[in-house]
MMTF fields as JSON, N, C-alpha, C and O atoms, coordinates in Angstrom:
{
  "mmtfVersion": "1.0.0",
  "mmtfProducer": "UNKNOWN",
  "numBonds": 319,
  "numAtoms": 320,
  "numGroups": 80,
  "numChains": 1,
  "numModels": 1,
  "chainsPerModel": [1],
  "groupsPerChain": [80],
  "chainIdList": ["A"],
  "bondAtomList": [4, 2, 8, 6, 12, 10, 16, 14, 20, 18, 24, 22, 28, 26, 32, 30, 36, 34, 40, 38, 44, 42, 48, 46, 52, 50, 56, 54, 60, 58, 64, 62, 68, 66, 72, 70, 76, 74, 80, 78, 84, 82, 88, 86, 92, 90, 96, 94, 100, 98, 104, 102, 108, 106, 112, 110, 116, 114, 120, 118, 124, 122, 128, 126, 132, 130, 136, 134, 140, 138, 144, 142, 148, 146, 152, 150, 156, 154, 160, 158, 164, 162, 168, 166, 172, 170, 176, 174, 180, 178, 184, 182, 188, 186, 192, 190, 196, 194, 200, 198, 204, 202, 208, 206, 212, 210, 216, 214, 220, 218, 224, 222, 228, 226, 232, 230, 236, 234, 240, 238, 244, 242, 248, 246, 252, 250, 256, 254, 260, 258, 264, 262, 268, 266, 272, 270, 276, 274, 280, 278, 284, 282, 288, 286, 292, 290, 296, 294, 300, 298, 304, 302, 308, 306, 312, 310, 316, 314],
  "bondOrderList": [1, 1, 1, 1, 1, 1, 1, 1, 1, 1, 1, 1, 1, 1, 1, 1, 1, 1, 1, 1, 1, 1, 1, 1, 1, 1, 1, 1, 1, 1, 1, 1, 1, 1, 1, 1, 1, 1, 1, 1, 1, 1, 1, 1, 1, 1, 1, 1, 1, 1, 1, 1, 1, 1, 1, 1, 1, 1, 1, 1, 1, 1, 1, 1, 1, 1, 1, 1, 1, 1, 1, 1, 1, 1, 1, 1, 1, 1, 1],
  "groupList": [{"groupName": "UNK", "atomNameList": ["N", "CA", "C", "O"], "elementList": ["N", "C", "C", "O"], "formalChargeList": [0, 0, 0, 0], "bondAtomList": [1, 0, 2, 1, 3, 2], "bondOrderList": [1, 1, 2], "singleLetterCode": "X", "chemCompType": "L-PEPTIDE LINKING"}],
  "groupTypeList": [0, 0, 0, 0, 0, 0, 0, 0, 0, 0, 0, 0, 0, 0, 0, 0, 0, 0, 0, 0, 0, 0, 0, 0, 0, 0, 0, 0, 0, 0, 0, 0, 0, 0, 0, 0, 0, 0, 0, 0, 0, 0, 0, 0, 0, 0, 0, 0, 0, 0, 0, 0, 0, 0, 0, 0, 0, 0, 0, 0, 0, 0, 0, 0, 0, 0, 0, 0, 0, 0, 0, 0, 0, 0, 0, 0, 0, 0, 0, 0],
  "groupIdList": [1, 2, 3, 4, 5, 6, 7, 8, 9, 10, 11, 12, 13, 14, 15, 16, 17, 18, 19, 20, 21, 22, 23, 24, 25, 26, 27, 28, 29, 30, 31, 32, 33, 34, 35, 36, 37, 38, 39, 40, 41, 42, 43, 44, 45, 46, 47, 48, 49, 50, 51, 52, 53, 54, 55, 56, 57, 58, 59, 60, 61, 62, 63, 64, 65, 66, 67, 68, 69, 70, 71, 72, 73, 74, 75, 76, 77, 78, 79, 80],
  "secStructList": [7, 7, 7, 7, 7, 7, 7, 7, 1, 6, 6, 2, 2, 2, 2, 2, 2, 2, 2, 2, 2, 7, 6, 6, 2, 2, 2, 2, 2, 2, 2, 2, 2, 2, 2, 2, 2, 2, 2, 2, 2, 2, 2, 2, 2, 2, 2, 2, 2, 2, 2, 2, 2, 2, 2, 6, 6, 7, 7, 1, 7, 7, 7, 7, 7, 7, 7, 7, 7, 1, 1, 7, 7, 7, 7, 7, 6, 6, 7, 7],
  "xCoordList": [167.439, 166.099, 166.12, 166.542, 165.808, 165.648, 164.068, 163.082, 163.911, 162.333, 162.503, 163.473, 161.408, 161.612, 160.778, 159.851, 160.512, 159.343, 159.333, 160.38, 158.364, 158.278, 157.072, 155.884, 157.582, 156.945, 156.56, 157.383, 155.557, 154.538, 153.546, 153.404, 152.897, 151.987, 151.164, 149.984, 151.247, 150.113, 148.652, 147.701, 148.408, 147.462, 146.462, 145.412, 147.355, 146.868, 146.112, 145.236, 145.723, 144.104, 143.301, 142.422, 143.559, 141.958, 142.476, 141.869, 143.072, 143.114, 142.715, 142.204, 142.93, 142.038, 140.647, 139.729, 140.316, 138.708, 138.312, 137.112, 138.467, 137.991, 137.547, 136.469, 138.928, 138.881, 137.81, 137.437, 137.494, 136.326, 135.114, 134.463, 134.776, 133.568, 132.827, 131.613, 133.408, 132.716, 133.693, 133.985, 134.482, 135.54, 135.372, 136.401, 133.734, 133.347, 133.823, 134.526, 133.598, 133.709, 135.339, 135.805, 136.146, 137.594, 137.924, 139.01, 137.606, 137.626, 136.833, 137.655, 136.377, 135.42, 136.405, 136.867, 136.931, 137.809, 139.173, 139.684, 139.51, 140.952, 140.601, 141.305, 139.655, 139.489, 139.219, 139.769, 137.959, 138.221, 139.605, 140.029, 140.399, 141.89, 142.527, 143.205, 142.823, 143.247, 143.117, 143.859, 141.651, 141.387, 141.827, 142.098, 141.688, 142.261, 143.671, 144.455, 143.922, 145.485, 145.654, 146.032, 145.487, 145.555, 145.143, 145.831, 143.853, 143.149, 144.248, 144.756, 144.684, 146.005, 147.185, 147.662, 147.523, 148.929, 148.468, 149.006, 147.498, 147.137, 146.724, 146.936, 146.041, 146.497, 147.264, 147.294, 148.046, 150.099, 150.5, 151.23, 150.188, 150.772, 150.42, 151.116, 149.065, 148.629, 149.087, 149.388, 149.047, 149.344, 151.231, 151.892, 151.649, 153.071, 153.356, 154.092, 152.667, 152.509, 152.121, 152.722, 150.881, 150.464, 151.605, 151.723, 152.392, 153.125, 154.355, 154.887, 154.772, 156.065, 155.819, 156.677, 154.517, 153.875, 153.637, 153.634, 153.427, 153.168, 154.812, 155.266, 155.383, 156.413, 157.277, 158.026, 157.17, 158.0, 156.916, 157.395, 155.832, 155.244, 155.542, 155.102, 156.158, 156.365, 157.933, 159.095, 157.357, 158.391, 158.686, 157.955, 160.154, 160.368, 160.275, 160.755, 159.647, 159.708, 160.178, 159.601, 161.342, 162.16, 161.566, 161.155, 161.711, 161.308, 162.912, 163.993, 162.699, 164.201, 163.756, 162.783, 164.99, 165.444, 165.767, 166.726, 165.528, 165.87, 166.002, 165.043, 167.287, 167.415, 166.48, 166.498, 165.544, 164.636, 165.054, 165.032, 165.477, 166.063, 164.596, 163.888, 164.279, 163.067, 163.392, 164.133, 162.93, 163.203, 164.094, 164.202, 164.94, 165.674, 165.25, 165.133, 165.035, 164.715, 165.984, 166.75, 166.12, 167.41, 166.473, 165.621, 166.767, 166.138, 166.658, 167.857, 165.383, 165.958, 167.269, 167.57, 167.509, 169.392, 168.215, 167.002, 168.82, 168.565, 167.933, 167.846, 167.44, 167.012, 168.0, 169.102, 167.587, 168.72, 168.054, 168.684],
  "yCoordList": [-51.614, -51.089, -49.84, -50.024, -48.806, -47.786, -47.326, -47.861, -46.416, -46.893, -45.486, -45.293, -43.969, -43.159, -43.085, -43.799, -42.787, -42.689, -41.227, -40.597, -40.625, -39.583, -39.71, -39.971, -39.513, -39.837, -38.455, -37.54, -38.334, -36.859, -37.217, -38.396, -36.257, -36.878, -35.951, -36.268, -35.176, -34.316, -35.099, -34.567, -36.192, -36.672, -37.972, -38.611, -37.819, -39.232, -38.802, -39.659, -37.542, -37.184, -37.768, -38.583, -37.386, -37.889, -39.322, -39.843, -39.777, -41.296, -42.002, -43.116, -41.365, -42.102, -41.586, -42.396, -40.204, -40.079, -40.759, -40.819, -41.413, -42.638, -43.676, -44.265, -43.904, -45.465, -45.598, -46.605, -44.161, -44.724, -44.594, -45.631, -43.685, -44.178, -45.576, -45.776, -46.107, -47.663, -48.346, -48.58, -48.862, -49.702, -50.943, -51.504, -51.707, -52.752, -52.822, -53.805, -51.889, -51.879, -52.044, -52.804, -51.239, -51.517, -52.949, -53.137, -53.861, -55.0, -55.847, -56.635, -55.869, -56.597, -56.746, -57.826, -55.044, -54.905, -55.661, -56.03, -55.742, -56.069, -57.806, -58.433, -58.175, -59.681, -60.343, -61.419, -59.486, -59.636, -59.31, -60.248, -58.52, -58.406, -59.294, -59.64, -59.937, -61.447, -62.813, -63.685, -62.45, -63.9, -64.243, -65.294, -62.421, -62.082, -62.12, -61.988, -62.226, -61.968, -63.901, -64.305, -64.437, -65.685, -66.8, -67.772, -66.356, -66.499, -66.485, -67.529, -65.253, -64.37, -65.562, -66.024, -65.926, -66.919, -68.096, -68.577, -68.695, -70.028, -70.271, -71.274, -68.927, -68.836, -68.746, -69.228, -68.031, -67.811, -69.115, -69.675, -69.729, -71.376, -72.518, -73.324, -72.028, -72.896, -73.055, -74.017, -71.413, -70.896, -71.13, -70.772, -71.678, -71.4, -73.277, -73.752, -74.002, -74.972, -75.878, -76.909, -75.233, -75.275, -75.053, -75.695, -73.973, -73.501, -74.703, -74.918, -75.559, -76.242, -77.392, -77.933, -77.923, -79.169, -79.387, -80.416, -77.671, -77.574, -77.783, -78.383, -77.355, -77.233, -78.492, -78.871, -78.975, -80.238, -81.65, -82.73, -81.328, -82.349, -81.838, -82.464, -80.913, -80.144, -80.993, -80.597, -82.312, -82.919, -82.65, -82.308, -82.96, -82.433, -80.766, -80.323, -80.139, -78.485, -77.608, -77.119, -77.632, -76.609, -74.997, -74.621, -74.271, -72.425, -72.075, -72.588, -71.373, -70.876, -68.959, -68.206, -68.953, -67.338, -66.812, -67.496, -66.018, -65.356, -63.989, -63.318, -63.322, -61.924, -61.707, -62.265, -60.618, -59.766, -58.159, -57.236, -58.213, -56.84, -56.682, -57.648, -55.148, -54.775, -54.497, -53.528, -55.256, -55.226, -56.205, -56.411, -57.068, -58.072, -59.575, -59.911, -60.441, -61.877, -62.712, -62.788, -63.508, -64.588, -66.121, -66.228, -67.097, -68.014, -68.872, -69.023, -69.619, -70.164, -71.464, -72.104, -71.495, -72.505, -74.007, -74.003, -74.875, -76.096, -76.267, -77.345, -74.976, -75.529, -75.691, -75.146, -76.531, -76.541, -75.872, -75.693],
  "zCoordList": [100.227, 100.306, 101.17, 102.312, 100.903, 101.534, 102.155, 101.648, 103.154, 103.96, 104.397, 105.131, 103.957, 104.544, 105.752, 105.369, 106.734, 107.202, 107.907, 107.752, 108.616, 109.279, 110.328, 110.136, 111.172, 112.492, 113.055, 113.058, 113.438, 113.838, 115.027, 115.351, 115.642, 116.729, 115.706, 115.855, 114.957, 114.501, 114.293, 114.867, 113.602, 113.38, 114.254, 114.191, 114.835, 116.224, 116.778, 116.905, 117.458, 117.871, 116.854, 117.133, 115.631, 114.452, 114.126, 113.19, 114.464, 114.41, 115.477, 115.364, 116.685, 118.212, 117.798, 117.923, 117.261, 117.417, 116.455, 116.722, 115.37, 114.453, 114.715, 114.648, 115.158, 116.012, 117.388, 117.991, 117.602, 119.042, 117.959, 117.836, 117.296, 116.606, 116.166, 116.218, 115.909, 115.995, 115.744, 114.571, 116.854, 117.677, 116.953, 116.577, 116.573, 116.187, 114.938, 114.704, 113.875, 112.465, 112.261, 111.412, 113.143, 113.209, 113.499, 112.949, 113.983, 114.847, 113.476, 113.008, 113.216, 111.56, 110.661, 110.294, 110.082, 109.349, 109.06, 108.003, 110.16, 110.84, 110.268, 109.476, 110.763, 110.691, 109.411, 109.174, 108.07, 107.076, 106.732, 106.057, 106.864, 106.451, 106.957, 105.99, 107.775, 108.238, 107.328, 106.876, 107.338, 106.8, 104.887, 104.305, 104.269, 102.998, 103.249, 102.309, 103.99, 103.688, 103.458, 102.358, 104.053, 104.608, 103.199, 102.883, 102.491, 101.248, 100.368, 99.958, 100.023, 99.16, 99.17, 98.134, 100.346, 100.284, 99.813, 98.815, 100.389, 99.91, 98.192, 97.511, 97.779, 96.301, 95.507, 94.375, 96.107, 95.455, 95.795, 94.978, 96.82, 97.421, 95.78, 95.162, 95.622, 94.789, 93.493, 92.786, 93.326, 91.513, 91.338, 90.363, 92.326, 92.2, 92.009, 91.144, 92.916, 92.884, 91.499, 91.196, 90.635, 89.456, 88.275, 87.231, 88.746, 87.634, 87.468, 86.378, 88.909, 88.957, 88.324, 87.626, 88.519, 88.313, 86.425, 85.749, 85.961, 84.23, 83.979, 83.005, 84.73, 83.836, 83.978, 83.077, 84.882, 84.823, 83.844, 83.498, 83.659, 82.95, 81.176, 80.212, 81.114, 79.625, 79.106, 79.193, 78.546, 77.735, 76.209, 75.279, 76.308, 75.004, 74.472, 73.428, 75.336, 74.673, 75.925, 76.897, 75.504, 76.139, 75.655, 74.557, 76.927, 76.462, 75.768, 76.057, 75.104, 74.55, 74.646, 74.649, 74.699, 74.573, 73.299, 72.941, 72.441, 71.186, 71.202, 71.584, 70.762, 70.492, 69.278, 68.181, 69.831, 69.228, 69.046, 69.861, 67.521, 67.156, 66.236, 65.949, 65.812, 65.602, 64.205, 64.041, 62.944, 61.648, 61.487, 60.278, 62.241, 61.9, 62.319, 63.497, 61.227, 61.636, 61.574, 60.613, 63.095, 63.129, 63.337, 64.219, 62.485, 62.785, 63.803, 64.039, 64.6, 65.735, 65.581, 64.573, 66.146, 66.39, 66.022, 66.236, 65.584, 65.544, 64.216, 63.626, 63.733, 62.275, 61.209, 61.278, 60.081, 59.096, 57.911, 56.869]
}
């Protein structure tokens, strides 16, 4: 994984004068983003959970893989 970053003081004055403008709304923000972030996992927790639970109750039908050439039909293995 590569990570460029670039580090500057150029813009940190207008990022402190933001942040004093209403300190509160920053502090709100931060906390709805907490609690979404938090929301976010417990849904991936769930939907991942959902997905293990379908698939192990899926008897008898295996997913199969098939080469898909575009104009050519191969019929699937097991038929006669």
């Amino acid at each position: 994984m590569f990570i460029a970053m670039w580090r500057t003081k150029r813009l940190l004055g207008f990022i402190d004068r933001v942040s004093r403008i209403n300190p509160r709304f920053w502090k709100v923000y931060a906390d709805v983003g907490i609690i979404l972030g938090y929301m976010g996992m417990v849904y991936v927790f769930y939907a991942l959970a959902k997905t293990a639970v379908q698939t192990l109750q899926t008897k008898g039908q295996q997913a199969g893989v098939q080469l898909v050439i575009p104009g050519v039909t191969i019929p699937p293995c097991g038929t006669d």
